[in-house]
C-alpha positions in Angstrom: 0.0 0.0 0.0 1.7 3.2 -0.9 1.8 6.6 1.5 -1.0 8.4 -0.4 -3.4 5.0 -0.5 -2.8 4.8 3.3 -3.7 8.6 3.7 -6.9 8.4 1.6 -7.7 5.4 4.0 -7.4 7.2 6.9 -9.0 10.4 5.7 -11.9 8.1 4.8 -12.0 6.1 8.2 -11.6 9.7 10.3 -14.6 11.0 8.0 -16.1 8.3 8.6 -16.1 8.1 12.6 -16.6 12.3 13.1 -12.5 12.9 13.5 -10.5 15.5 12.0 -8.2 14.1 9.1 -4.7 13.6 9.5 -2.2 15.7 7.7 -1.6 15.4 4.1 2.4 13.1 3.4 4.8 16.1 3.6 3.0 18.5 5.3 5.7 18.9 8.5 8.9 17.7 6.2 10.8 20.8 6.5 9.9 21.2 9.9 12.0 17.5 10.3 15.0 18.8 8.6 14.8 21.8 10.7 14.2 20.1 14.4 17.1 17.6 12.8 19.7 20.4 12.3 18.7 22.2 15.5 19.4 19.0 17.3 22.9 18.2 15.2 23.9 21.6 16.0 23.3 21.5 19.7 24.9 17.9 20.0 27.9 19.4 18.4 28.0 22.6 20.7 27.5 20.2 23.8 30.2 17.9 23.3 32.4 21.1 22.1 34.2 19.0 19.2 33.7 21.2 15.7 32.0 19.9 13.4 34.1 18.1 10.3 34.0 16.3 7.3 32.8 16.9 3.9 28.9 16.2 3.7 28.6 18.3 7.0 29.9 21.0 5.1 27.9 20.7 2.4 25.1 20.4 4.1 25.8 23.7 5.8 26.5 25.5 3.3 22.8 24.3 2.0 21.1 24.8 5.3 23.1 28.3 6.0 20.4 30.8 4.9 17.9 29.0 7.2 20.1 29.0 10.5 19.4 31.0 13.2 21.2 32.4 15.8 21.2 30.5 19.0 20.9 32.2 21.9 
């Protein structure tokens, strides 16, 4: 059964019994990758070891203009 069949189903089954739908697949993505980053960077200020290596650099330099100042 794929994501959107399973969604439909459930729409259906909350209709159904008087329940609010749940939320459409993808709705809180970006607010994963966000909570994820937040929680990499706070790991990495905790333990005080830089952070290294060549996909975390990437992905910083993808993620940079969303980052927010701690603090």
């Amino acid at each position: 059964m794929s994501i959107t069949q399973q969604y439909l189903l459930d729409s259906h089954r909350a209709h159904r019994h008087g329940e609010t739908p749940p939320p459409a697949p993808g709705t809180h993505d970006w607010q994963v990758v966000r909570e994820l980053r937040d929680s990499w960077e706070l790991r990495t200020d905790l333990t005080g070891r830089p952070e290294r290596g060549r996909l975390r650099r990437a992905v910083r330099r993808w993620l940079g203009p969303m980052r927010r100042p701690i603090g």
